[in-house]
C-alpha positions as CSV (number, residue, x, y, z in Angstrom):
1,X,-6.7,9.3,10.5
2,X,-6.8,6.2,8.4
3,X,-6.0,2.7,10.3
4,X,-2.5,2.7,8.6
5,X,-1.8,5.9,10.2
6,X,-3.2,5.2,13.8
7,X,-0.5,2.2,13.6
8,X,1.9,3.4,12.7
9,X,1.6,6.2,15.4
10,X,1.1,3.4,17.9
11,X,4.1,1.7,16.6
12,X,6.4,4.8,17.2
13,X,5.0,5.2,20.6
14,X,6.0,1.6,21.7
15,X,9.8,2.4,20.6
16,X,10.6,-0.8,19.1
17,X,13.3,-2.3,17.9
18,X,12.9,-4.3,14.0
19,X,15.7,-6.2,12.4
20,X,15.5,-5.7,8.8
21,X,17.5,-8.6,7.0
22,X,17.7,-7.8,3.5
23,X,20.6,-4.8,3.5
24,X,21.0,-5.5,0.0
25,X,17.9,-4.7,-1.3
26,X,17.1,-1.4,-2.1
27,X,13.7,-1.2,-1.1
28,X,14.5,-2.6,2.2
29,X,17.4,0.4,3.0
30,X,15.0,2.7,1.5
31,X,12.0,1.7,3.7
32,X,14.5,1.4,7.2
33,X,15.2,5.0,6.7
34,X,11.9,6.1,6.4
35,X,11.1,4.2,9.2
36,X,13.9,5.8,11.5
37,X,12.9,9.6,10.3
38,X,8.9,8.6,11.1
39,X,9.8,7.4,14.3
40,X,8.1,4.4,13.6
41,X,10.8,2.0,15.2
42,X,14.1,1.8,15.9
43,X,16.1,-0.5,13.0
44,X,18.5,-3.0,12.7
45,X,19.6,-3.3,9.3
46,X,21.7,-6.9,7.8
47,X,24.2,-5.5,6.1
48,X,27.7,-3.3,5.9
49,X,27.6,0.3,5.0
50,X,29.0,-0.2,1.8
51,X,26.8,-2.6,0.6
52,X,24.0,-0.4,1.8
53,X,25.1,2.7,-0.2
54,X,26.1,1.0,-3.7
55,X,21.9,-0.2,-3.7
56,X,20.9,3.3,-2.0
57,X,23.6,5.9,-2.7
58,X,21.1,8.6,-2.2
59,X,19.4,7.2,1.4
60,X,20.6,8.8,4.6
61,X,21.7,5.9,7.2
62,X,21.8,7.9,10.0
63,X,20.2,6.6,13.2
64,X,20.2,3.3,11.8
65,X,22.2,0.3,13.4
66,X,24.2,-1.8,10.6
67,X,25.2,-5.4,11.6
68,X,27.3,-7.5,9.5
69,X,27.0,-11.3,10.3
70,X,30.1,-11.7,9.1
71,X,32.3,-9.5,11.6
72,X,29.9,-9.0,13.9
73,X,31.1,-9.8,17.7
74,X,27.8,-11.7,18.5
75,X,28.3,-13.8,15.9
76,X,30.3,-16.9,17.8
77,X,27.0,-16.0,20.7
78,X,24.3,-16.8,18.0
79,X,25.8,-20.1,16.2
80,X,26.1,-21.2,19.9
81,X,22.5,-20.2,20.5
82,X,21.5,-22.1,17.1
83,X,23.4,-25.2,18.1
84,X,21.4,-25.4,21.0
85,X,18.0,-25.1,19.5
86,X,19.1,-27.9,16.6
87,X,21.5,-30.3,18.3
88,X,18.8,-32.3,19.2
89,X,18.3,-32.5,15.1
90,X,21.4,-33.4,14.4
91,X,23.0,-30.0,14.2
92,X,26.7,-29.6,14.8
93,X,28.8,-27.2,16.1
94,X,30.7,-26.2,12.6
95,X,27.2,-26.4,10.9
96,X,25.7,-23.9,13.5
97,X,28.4,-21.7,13.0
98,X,28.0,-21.6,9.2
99,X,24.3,-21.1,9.4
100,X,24.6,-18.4,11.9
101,X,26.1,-16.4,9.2
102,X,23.2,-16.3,6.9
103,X,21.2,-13.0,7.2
104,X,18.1,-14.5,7.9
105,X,18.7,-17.0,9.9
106,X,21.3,-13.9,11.5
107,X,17.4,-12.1,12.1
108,X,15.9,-15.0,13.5
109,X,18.6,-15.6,16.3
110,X,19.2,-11.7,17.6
111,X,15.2,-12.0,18.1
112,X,15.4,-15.3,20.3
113,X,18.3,-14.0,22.2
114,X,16.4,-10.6,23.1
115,X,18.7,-7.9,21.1
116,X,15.7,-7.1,18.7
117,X,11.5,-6.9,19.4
118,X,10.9,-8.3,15.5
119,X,11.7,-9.9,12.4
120,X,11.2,-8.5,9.2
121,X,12.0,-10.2,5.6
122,X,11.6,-11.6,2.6
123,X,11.9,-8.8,0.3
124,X,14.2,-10.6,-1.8
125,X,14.2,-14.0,-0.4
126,X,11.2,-16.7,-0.4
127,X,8.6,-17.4,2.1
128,X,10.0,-20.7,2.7
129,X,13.9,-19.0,3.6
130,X,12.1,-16.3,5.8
131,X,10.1,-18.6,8.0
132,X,12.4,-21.5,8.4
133,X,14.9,-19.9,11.1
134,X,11.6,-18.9,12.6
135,X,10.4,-22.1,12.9
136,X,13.4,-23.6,13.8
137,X,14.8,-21.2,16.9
138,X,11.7,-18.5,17.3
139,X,9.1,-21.3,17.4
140,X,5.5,-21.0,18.3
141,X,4.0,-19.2,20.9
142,X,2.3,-21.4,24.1
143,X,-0.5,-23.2,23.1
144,X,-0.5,-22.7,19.8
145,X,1.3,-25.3,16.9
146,X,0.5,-23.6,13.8
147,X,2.1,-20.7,12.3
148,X,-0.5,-18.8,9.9
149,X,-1.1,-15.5,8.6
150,X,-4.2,-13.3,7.9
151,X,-4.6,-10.0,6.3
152,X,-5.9,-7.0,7.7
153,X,-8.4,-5.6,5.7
154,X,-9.3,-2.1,5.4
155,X,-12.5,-0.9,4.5
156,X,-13.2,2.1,1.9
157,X,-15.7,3.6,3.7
158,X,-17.8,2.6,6.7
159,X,-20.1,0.1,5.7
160,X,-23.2,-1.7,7.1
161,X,-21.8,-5.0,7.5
162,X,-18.5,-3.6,8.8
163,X,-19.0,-0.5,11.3
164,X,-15.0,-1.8,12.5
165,X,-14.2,-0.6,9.3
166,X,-11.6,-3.1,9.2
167,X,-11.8,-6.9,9.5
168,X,-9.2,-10.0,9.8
169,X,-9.5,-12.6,7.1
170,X,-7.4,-15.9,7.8
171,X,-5.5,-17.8,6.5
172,X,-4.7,-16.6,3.0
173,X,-0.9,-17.2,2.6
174,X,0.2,-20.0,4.7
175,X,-1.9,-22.7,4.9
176,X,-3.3,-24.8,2.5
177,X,-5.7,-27.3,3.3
178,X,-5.6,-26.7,7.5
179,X,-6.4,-29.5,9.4
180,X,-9.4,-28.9,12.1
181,X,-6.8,-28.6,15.1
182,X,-4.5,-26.0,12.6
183,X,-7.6,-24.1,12.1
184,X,-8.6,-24.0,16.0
185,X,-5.4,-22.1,16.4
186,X,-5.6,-19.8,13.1
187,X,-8.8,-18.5,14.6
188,X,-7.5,-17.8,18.1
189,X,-4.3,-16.2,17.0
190,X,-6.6,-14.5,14.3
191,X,-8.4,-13.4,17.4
192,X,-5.5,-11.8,19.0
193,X,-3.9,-10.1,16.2
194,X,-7.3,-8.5,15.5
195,X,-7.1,-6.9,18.7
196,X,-3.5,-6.1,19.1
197,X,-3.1,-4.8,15.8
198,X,-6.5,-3.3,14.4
199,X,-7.6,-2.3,17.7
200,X,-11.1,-4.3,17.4
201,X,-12.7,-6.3,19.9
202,X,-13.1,-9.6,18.3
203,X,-16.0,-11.6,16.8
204,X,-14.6,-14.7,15.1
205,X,-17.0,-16.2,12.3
206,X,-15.7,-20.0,11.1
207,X,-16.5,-20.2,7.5
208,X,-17.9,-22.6,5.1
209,X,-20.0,-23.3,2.5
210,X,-22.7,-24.8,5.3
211,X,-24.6,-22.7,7.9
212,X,-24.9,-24.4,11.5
213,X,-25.3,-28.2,9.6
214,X,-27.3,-26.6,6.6
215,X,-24.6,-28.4,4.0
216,X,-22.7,-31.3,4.0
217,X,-20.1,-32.6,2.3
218,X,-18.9,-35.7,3.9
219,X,-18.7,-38.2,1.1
220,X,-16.0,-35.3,-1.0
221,X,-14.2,-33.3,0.5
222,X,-15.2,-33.0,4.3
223,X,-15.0,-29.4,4.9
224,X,-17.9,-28.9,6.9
225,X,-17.3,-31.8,9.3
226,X,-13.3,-30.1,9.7
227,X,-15.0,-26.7,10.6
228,X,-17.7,-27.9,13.1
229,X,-14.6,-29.6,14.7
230,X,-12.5,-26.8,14.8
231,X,-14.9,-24.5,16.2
232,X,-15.6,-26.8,18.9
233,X,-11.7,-27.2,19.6
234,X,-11.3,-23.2,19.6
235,X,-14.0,-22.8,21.7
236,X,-11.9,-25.0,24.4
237,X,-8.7,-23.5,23.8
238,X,-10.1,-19.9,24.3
239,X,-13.8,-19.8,25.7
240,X,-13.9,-16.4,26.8
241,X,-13.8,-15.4,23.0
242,X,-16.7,-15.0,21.0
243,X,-16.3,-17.0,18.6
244,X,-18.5,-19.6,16.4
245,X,-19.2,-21.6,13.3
246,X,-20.2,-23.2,10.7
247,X,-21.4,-20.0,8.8
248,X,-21.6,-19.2,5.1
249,X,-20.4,-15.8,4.7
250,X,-23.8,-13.7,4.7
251,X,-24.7,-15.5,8.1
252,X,-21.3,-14.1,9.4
253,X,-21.9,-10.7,8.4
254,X,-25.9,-9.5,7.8
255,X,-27.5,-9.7,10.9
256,X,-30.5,-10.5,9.1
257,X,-29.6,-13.9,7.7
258,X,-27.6,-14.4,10.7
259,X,-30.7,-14.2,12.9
260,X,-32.5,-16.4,10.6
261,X,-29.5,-19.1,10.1
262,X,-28.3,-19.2,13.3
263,X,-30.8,-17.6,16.0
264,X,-29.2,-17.0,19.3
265,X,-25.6,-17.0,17.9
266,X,-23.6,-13.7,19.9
267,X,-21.6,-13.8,16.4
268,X,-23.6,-14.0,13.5
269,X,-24.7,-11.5,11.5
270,X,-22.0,-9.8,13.8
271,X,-18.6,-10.9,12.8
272,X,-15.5,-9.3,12.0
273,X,-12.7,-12.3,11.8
274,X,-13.2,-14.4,9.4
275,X,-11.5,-17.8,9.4
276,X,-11.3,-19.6,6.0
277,X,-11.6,-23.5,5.7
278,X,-8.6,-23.6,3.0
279,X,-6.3,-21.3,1.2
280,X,-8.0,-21.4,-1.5
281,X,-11.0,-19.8,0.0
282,X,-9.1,-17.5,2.1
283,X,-6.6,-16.4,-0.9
284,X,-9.5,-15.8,-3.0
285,X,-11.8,-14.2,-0.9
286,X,-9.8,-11.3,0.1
287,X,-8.5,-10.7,-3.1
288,X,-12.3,-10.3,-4.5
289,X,-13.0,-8.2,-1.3
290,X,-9.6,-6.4,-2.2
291,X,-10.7,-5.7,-6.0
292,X,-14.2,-5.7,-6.0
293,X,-15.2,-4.0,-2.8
294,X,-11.9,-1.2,-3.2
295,X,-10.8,-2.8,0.2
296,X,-6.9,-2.1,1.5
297,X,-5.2,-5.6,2.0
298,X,-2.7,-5.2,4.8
299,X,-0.3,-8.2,5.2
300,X,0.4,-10.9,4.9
301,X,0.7,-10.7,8.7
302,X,2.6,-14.1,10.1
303,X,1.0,-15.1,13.7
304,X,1.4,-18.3,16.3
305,X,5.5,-17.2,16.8
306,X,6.5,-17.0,20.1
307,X,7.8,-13.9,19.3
308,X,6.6,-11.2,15.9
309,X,7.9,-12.3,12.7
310,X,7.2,-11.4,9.5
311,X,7.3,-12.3,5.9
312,X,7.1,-9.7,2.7
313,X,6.6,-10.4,-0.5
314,X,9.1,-10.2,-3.0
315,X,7.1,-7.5,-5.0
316,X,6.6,-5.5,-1.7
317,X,7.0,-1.7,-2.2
318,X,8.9,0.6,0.3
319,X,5.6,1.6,1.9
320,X,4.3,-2.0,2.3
321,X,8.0,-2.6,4.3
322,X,7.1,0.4,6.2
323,X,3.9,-0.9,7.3
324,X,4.5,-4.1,8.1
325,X,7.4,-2.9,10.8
326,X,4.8,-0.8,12.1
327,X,2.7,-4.0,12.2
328,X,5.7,-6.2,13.6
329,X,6.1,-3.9,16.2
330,X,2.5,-3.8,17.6
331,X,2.9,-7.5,17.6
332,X,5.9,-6.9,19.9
333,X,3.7,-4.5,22.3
């Protein structure tokens, strides 16, 4: 059974309940009644019937739960909920009330009050419009103030470096140029989603272009200074993880230049998270490990909300939907 599989039969064993936003996409009706015949999870779909069937004449809605923001009797109960979470922004009443009628930001509030277990979207809307009500009533989990996002990545075929078969690489979507406190809590929520969700105890590897002080960079760009500090700070927030850094990439992964880089490290040589220093190592490091090495990319996987929420992209596919609800609702476990 491949990792994708083992989730998703995880996933339907939890029973969870997804909201699915985007009831006018076709993908995203497609995908929620896949979901609901796999027993995957139980959906909530944004949208009204009709809407539903003009994208997907063809796709049985049965067992699924259709919610139209704009009759919906907990409707007046969210833009209340909303006002609460933004008057102290400047948020009023009338303005809650309109918000509350937008699909996504409709998402966002039934999973702060409790009536869903996660948030799935973006489909057809931007990563910018699926995080935002996220942000903004969800929020971010305790002790942690940075929202990211890592990919799983799925091996071939086991491999010498990775006997896991599977490794987290963060942050490749969110991110751009993480401070050393952002990237502290990328690698400790990296941490956790590598266990929740790929089953894998974790070994977390803080990359750069140095190896425990063997670069530096400090008159350009400051990289390696950021990482030591980070791994310093994630080794407070979480010291019970094994976790470590600065490492180039081969010390992280071949024992045998991890012995020789960094002798006595409990990580090196051994890792299987992988923390980037910016997005733009992150984005293009899995994408090489993704094209070169023939690796499965699955994600991007949003982290650090208090409670799971996801973003798609817009050229997801129905199978990538289905996958990250399964995903989502591991994160709800």
């Amino acid at each position: 059974m491949s990792l994708l599989d083992e989730i998703k039969a995880k996933a339907a064993k939890l029973k969870k309940t997804i909201v699915l936003c985007e009831g006018e996409d076709k993908r995203v009706v497609e995908a929620a009644a896949q979901i609901t015949k796999e027993g995957i999870a139980k959906i909530v779909l944004i949208g009204n019937e009709a809407e539903c069937k003009k994208v997907a004449p063809d796709v049985d809605l049965t067992g699924i739960t259709l919610v139209d923001p704009l009759n919906s009797e907990k409707t007046a109960e969210y833009a209340n909920l909303l006002y609460e979470a933004r008057k102290a922004k400047g948020m009023t009443e009338e303005q809650a009330r309109a918000q509350a009628k937008d699909r996504t930001m409709f998402g966002a509030l039934m999973l702060k009050a409790g009536d869903v277990d996660g948030y799935v979207s973006g489909a057809c809307h931007s990563t910018a419009n699926t995080l935002r009500p996220g942000l903004q009533v969800v929020k971010t989990a305790p002790g942690i103030k940075t929202v990211s996002s890592c990919f799983l990545m799925i091996a071939p075929e086991k491999h010498k470096y990775n006997p896991d078969g599977v490794a987290v690489f963060a942050d490749c979507a969110i991110n751009i140029e993480p401070t050393a406190e952002q990237l502290a809590d990328i690698a400790v929520s990296s941490a956790r989603t590598a266990k929740a969700i790929a089953g894998i105890e974790p070994r977390v590897a803080m990359l750069s272009f140095s190896t425990k002080g063997s670069g530096n960079d400090d008159k350009f760009t400051q990289t390696v200074p950021k990482v030591q500090k980070a791994t310093e700070l994630a080794k407070e927030m979480a010291p019970e993880l094994a976790l470590d850094g600065e490492f180039q990439f081969d010390a992280a992964v071949a024992p045998e230049v991890g012995q020789l880089k960094a002798p006595g490290s409990k990580v090196a040589g051994n890792a299987n998270v992988f923390v980037f220093p910016n997005i733009n190592a992150g984005n293009i490091g899995y994408k090489i490990a993704q094209r070169f090495g023939g690796y499965m990319a699955i994600g991007p996987v949003c982290q650090g909300f208090a409670k799971p929420l996801n973003d798609l992209s817009r050229g997801c596919s129905v199978e990538d939907i289905v996958a990250t609800v399964a995903v989502t609702a591991l994160q709800a476990e």
